[in-house]
Every structure is written in C-alpha cells, then in structure tokens.
C-alpha positions as CSV (number, residue, x, y, z in Angstrom):
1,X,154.9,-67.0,-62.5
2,X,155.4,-63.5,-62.7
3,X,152.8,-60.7,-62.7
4,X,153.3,-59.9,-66.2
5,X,152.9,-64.0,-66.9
6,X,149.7,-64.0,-65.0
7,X,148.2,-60.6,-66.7
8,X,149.1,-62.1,-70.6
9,X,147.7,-65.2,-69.2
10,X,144.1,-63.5,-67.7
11,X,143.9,-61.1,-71.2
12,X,143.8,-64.3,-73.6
13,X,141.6,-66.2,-70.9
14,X,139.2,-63.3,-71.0
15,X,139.2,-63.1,-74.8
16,X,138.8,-66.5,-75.6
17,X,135.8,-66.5,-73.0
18,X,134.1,-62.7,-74.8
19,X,135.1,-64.6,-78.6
20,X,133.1,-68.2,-76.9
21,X,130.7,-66.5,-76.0
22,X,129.4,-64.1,-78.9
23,X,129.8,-67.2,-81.3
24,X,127.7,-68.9,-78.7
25,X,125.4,-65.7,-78.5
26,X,125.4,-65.5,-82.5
27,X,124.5,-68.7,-83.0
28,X,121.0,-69.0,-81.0
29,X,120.1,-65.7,-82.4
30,X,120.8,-66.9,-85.8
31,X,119.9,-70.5,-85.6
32,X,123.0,-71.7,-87.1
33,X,127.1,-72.4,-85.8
34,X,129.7,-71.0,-88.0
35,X,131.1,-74.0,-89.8
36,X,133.6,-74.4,-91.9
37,X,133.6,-76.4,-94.9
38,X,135.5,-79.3,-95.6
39,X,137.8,-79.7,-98.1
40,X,135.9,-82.7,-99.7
41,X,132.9,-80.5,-100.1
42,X,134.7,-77.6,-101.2
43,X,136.0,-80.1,-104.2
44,X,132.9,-80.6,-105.3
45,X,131.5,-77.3,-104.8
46,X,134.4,-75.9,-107.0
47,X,133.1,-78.5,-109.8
48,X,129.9,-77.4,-109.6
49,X,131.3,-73.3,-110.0
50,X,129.8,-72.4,-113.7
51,X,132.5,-71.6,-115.8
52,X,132.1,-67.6,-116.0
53,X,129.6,-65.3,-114.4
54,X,128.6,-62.2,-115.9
55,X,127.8,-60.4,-113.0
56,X,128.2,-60.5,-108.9
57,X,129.3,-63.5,-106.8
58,X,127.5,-63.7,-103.1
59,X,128.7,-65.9,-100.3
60,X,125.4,-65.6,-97.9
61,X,127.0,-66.3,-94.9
62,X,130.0,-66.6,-95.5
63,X,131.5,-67.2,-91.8
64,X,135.1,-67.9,-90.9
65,X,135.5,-67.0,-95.2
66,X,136.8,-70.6,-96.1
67,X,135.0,-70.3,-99.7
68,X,135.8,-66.6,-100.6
69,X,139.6,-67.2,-101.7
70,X,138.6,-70.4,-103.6
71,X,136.1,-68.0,-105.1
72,X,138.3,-64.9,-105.6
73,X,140.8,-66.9,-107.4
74,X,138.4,-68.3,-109.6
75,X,136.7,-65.4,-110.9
76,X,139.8,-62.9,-110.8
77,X,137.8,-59.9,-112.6
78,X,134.2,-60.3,-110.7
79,X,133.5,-58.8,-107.6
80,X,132.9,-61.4,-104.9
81,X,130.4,-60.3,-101.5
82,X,131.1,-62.9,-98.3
83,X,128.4,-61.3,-96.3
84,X,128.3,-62.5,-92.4
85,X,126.1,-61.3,-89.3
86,X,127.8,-63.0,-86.8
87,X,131.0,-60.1,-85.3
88,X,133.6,-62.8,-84.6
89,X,133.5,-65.1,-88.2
90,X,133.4,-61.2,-89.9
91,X,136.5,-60.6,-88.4
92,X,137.8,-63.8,-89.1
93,X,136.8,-63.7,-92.9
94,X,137.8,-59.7,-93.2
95,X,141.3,-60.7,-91.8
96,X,141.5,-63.6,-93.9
97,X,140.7,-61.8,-97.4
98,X,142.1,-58.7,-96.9
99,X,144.6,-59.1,-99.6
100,X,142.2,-60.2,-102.4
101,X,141.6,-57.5,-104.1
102,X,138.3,-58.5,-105.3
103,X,136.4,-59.7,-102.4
104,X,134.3,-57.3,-99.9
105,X,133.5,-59.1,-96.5
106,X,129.9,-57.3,-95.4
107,X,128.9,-57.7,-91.4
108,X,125.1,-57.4,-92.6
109,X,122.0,-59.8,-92.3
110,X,121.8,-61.1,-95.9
111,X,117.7,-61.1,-95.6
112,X,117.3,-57.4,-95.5
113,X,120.7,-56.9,-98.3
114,X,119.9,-56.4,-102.3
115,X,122.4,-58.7,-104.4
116,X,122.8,-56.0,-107.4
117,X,124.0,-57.8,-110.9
118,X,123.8,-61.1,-108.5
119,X,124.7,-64.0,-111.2
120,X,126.2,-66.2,-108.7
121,X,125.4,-66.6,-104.8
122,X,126.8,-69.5,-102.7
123,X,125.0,-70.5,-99.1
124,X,125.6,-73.4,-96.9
125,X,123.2,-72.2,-94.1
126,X,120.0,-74.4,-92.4
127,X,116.8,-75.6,-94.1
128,X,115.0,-72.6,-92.2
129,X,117.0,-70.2,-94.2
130,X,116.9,-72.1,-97.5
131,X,112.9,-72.2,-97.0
132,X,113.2,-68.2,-96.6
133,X,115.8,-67.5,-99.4
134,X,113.8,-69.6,-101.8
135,X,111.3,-67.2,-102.5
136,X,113.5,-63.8,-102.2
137,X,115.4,-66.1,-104.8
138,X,112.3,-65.6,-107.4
139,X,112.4,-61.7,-106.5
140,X,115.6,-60.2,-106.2
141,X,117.6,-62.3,-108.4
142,X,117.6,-62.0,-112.0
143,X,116.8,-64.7,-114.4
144,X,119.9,-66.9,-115.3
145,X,121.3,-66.4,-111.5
146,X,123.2,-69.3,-110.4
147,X,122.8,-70.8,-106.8
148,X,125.0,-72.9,-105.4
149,X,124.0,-74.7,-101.9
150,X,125.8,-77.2,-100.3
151,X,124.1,-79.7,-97.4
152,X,120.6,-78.4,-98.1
153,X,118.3,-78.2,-100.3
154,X,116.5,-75.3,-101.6
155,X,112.9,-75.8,-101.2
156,X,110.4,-75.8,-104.2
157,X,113.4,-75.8,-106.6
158,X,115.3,-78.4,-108.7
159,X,118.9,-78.2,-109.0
160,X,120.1,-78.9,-112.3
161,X,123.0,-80.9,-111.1
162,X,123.7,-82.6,-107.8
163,X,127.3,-83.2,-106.9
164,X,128.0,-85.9,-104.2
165,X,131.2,-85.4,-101.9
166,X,133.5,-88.2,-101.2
167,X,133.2,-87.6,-97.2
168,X,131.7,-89.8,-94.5
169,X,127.8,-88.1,-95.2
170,X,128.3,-87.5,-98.6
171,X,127.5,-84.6,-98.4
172,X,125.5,-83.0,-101.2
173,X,126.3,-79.9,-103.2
174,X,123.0,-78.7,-105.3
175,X,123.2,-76.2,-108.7
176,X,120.5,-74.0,-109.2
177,X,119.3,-72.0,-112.2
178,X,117.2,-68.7,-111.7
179,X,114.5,-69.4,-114.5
C-alpha cells in the first residue's frame, strides 16, 4: 500500500469516526437517533397529506430529509421548512433537497423557532417531544393547522384519522386538526 493509499484510507477513517460521533453526540443531547422512515410508513403518511394547504408546511426534525421531497412534490407552490438540530442529518437533508426549489432545510432547535402561516407541520420525534409540542401546538399554530405525527401520539389530542402501516409494528400515522 502506498502512502497516498494509506493517507485516503486514514482521512475517510477519521471522518466516518468525527460523522459517528456527532450523531452519537446529537443524539444523547437530543434524546432521539436520526431515523429514517420507511417506505411503508411514508405510504401511509402520504394518504394522510390533506389535499391542499393554504399556508406553510413544517417537517420538525426533519433528519436525513427522507419526507421533504415527498412533500416538495406534493405541494409544488407551498413553501416546505425541514428544520434539524443535529449538524450531520442537516447536511445530509440540505444536500439532498438542494434542487427543490421550494424546500428550506433550517439547522435550528424547532422549540425556540415560530412556524409563520404554519397549516401543515409533520414530526416523527419521541413521546417527550410530542408531550412538549402539544401545548406550543395550542399557541403558535393557528386554528385549522394540520399535524401529521407518525409513531407517536400527541398527548391530550385526538387525531381525526389514524392510518395503520402495513410493516412489521404497524406503525401508526396520527392526523391532527388545530381547533
């Protein structure tokens, strides 16, 4: 093995060890893995979409970005927000939607971000941070808002339609209405 061999070789063993370990780092701080959603759930989650939105579309935490094109391409003339904490799944989801002209990926904590003209946010995130969002939910969204969560459950609210997936768990995808 040359020199050269063994440098390439030492550069992507270092990076994969500094990209390890800020998703490692990222996820005890935030309590959650990035984690990308099946394609089974994302079926069903797509089915669930309300036909038009009148307003924003928020993916809070979006991670690696795996809903924004489904998104993007769903709702061609609304604005769609993926907004991630986490450095490495930012990167990920920025490079993976750069092209989509209307999707903005925002490295930001999603508790302390406003949602203007929010008609539509998307989560799959832990029951901690459903518990938490449930009541920003009644304050910074307006009424009509739809919210989408798949896995979990929003606390204190009842969806008004629950979509099953056809994966081992069946996993659960929940429809919310802002009253």
């Amino acid at each position: 093995m040359t020199n050269l061999e063994q440098a390439i070789l030492t550069l992507i063993f270092l990076a994969g060890t500094l990209i390890t370990a800020s998703i490692v780092y990222w996820s005890l701080r935030l309590g959650i893995t990035p984690t990308v959603t099946s394609g089974k759930v994302r079926s069903k989650l797509r089915e669930s979409l309300p036909a038009d939105v009148e307003g924003n579309i928020y993916e809070l935490g979006c991670g690696f970005g795996s809903l924004i094109p489904m998104l993007a391409k769903q709702y061609p003339d609304r604005i769609i927000y993926g907004i991630e904490r986490s450095p490495i799944p930012f990167w990920i989801a920025r490079i993976r939607c750069w092209h989509l002209k209307n999707v903005m990926i925002i490295q930001k904590d999603f508790f302390n971000t406003e949602w203007q003209d929010a008609r539509l946010i998307i989560c799959y995130l832990y029951p901690g941070a459903m518990e938490k969002l449930a009541g920003a939910f009644h304050t910074k969204v307006g009424e009509g808002c739809y919210i989408i969560s798949h896995t979990f459950r929003l606390p204190g609210w009842e969806p008004e339609r629950e979509n099953k997936a056809n994966d081992l768990y069946r996993s659960p995808v929940y429809r919310y209405r802002r009253p």
